[in-house]
BAKOLBA-77511 format. One line per field, with one value per residue (C-alpha): residue number from 1; x, y, z. Coordinates in steps of 0.25 Angstrom, whole numbers, plus 5000, padded with zeros to 4 digits. Example, Ala and Ser with C-alpha at 12.3 -4.5 7.8 and 13.67 -1.06 7.14 Angstrom:
<pts>
nr = c(1 | 2);
u = c(5049 | 5055);
v = c(4982 | 4996);
w = c(5031 | 5029);
</pts>
This chain:
<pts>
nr = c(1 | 2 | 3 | 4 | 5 | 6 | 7 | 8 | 9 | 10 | 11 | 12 | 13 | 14 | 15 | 16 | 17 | 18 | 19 | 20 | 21 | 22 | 23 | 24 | 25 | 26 | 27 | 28 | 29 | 30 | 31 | 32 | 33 | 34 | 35 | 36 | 37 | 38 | 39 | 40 | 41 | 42 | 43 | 44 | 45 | 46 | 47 | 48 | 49 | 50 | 51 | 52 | 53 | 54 | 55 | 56 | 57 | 58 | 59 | 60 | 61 | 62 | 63 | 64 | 65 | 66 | 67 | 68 | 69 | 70 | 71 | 72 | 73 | 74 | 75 | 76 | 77 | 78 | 79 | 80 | 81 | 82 | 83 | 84 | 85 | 86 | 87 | 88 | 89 | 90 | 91 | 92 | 93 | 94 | 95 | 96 | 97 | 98 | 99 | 100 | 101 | 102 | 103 | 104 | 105 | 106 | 107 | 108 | 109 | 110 | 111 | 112 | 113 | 114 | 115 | 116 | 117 | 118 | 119 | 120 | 121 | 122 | 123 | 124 | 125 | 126 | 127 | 128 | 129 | 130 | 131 | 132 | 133 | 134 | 135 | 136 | 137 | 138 | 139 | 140 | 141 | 142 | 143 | 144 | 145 | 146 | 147 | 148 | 149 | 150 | 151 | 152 | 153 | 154 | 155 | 156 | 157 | 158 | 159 | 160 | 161 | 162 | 163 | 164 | 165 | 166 | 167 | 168 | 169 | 170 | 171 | 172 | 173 | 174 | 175 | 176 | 177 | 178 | 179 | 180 | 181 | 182 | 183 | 184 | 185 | 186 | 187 | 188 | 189 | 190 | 191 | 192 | 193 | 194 | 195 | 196 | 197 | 198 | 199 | 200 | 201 | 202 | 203 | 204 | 205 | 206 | 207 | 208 | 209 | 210 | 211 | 212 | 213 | 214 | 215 | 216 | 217 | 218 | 219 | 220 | 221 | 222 | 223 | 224 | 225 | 226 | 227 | 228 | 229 | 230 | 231 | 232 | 233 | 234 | 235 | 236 | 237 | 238 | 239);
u = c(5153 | 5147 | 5159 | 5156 | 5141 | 5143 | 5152 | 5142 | 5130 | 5138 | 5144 | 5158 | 5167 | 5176 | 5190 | 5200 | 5215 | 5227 | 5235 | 5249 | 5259 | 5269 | 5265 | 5269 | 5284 | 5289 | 5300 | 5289 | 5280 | 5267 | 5270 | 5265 | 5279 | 5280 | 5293 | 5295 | 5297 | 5303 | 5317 | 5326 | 5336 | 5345 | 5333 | 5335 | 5320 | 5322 | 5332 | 5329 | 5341 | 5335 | 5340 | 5326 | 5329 | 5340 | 5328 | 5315 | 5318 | 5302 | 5303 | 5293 | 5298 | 5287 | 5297 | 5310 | 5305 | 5301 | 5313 | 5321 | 5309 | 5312 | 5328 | 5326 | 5318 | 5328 | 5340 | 5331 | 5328 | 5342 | 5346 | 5336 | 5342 | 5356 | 5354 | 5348 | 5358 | 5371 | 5370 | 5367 | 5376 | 5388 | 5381 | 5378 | 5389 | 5399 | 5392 | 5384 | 5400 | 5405 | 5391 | 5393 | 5407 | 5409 | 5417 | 5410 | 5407 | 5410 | 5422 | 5434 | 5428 | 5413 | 5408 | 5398 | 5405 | 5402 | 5409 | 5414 | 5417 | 5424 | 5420 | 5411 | 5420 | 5420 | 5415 | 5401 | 5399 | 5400 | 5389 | 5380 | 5382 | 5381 | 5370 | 5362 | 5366 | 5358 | 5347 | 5347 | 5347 | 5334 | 5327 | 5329 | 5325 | 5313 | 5310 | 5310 | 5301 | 5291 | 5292 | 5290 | 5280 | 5272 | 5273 | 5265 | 5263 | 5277 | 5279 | 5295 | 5301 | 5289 | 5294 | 5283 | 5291 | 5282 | 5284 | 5279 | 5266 | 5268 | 5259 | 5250 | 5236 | 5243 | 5234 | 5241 | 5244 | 5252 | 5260 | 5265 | 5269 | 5277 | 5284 | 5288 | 5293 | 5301 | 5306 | 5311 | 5317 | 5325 | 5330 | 5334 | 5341 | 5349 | 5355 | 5358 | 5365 | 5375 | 5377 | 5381 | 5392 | 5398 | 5397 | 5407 | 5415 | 5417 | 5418 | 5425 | 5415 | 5401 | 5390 | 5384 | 5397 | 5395 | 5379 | 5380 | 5368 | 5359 | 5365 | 5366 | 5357 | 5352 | 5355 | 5369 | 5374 | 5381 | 5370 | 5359 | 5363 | 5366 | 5353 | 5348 | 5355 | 5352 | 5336 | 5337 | 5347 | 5353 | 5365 | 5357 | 5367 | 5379 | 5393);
v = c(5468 | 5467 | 5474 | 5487 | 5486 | 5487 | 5498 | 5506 | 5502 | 5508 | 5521 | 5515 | 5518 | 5505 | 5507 | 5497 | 5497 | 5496 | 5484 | 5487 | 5485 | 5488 | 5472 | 5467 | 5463 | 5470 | 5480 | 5483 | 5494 | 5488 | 5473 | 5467 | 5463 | 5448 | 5442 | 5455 | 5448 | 5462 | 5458 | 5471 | 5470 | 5482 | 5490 | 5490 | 5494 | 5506 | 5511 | 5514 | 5509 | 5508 | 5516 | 5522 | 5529 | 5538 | 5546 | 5544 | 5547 | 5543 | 5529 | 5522 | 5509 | 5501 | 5505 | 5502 | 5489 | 5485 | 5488 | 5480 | 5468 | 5469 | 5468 | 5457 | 5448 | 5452 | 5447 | 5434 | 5429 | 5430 | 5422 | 5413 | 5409 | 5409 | 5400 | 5390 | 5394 | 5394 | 5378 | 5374 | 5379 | 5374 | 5360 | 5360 | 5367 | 5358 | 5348 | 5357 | 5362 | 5349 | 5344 | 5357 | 5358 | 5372 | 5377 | 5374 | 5388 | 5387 | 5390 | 5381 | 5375 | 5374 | 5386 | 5395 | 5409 | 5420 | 5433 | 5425 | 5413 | 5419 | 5412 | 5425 | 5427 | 5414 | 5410 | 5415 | 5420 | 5434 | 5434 | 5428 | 5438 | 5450 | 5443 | 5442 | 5455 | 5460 | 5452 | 5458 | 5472 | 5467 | 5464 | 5477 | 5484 | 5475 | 5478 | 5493 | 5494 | 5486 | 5492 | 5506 | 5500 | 5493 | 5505 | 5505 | 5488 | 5484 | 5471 | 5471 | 5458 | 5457 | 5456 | 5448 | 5437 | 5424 | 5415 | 5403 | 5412 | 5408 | 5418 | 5420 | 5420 | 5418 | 5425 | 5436 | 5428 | 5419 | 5429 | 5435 | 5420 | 5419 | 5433 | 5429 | 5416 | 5422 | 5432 | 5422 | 5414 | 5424 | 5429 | 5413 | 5413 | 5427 | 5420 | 5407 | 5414 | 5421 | 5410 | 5401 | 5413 | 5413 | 5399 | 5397 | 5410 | 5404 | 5389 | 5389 | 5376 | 5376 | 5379 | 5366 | 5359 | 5365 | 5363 | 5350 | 5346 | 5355 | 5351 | 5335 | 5326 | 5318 | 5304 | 5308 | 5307 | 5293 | 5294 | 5292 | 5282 | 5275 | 5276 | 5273 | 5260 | 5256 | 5259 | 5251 | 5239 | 5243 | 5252 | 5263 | 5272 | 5269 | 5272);
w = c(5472 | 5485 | 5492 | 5482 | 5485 | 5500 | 5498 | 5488 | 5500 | 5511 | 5503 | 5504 | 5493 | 5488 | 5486 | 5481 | 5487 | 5480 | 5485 | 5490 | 5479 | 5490 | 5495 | 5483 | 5482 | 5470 | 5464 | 5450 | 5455 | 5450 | 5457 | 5446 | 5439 | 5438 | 5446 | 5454 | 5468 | 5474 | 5472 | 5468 | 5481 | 5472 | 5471 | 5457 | 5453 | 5459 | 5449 | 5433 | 5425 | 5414 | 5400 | 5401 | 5413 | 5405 | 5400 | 5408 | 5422 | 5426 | 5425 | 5434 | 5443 | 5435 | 5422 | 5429 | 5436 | 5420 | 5413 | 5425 | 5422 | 5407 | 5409 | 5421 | 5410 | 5400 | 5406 | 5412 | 5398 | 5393 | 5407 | 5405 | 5391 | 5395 | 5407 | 5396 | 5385 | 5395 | 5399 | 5388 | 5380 | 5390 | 5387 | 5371 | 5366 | 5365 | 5359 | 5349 | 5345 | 5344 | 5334 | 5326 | 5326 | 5332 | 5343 | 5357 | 5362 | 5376 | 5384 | 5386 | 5399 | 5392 | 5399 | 5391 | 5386 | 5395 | 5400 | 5411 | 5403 | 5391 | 5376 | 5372 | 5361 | 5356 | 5341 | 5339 | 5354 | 5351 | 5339 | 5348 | 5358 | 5348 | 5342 | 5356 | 5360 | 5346 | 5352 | 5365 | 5358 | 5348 | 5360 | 5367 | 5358 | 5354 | 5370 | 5371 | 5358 | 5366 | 5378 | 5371 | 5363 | 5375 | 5385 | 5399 | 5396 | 5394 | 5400 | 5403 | 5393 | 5386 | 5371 | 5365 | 5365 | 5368 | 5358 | 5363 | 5369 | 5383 | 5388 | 5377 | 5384 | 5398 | 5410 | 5416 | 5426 | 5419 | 5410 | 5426 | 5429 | 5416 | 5418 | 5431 | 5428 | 5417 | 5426 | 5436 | 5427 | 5421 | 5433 | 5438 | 5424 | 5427 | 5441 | 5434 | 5422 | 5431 | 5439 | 5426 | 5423 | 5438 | 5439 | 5427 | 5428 | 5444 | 5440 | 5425 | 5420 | 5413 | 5422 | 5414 | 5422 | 5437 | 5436 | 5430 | 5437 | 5429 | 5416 | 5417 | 5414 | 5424 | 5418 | 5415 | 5431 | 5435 | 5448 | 5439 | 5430 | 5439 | 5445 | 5432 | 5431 | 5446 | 5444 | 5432 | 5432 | 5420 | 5416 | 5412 | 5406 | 5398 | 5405);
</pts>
C-alpha cells in the first residue's frame, strides 16, 4: 500500500506491533475465549485441578483456562435443563399421576425431591439417577476421546452435538455470539438452580408456590378478569 511504498522510497523498514493483550479484560491467556469478562475473584485460573495435572506438570494457563471452560459449560447445560425440568414438574405431576394412575412423585408438600427436600428414594427415582449418572459417564468419555482426537483445536464443549445445525454455515462471528450466549445462560441457570433449592429447603413450599408470578397465567388473576369484564360489559370469565 501507499504507507509500505513511502517506507520502501525513504529506506524505512515497516514493522507491525502487537497489540496489548494485557488491555483486553480476560483470565484466558489468548483473549480470545467468548464470555471471558475477567471475572475470577478466587483466582481460580491460576491453579490446575484438573486429573491431568496428577501426571503432567507443564500444563499451559491456555489448557487450564480450557478445561475450567469445558466443566463451566458442562454444569451450565445441566442447569439450564433443570431450571426448565424443576417447575415443571412441581406443576404437571400431579396431574399427569392422577391421568395415569401412578403415585405423584413429589413430596408431601409438592416440593420436587432433592437432597434437601428428601423423595430421592421414591419409586422410580433412583433408576433415573443411576441411569443419568451412566449418561453422564458416556459423555465423558465421549469428551476425552475427542479431545485427544482433536489435539491443539479442541474447542472446550464442543461434542458435535448440533442437531438442529444452528451454526451450520454461521460466520465466525456468529458461532462467538452463540458460545457466548450459551455460556451466559448456563451460568444465569447455575444461580437460579441454587436459588430453587434454598428457596424450599428455607421456605418448605414449592418454588412454583413462592414465585407464583412467573408460573400463573395471566388470565387466571381475579384483577384481570375483572378487567376483562370492565373493558367489555360482559362477565368474561365464569366464577
Amino acid at each position: 500500500g501507499a504507507t509500505e511504498a513511502f517506507n520502501s522510497f525513504f529506506g524505512q523498514k515497516a514493522t507491525r506491533t502487537q497489540p496489548d493483550l494485557s488491555l483486553i479484560p480476560g483470565v484466558y491467556p489468548l483473549k480470545t475465549m467468548p464470555a471471558d469478562y475477567g471475572f475470577d475473584p478466587l483466582g481460580i485460573a491460576n491453579y490446575d485441578l484438573n486429573l491431568g495435572s496428577a501426571s503432567d506438570k507443564n500444563r499451559g494457563k491456555v489448557d487450564i483456562v480450557n478445561d475450567y471452560r469445558d466443566a463451566e459449560l458442562r454444569h451450565g447445560r445441566l442447569a439450564m435443563l433443570a431450571a426448565l425440568a424443576w417447575p415443571v414438574q412441581e406443576l404437571a405431576s400431579p396431574a399427569l399421576a392422577r391421568d395415569l394412575h401412578e403415585k405423584v412423585l413429589l413430596t408431601a408438600d409438592g416440593r420436587s425431591p432433592s437432597v434437601l427436600n428428601g423423595g430421592l428414594g421414591e419409586g422410580p427415582i433412583p433408576f433415573v439417577l443411576l441411569g443419568t449418572a451412566l449418561a453422564i459417564a458416556a459423555l465423558d468419555l465421549r469428551a476425552l476421546e475427542i479431545k485427544k482426537r482433536s489435539g491443539g483445536d479442541w474447542l472446550p464443549g464442543d461434542y458435535g452435538f448440533d442437531p438442529l445445525r444452528i451454526l451450520k454455515g454461521a460466520s465466525p462471528y456468529a458461532v462467538k455470539n452463540m458460545q457466548a450466549k450459551e455460556i451466559n445462560n448456563g451460568r444465569l441457570a447455575m444461580i437460579a438452580v441454587t436459588a430453587y433449592v434454598i428457596q424450599e429447603a428455607l421456605s418448605g413450599e414449592p418454588m412454583v408456590i413462592t414465585s407464583e408470578q412467573f408460573f400463573t397465567p395471566l388470565y387466571a388473576y381475579p384483577w384481570f378478569q375483572q378487567l376483562m369484564t370492565d373493558l367489555f360489559g360482559i362477565a368474561s370469565f365464569k366464577a
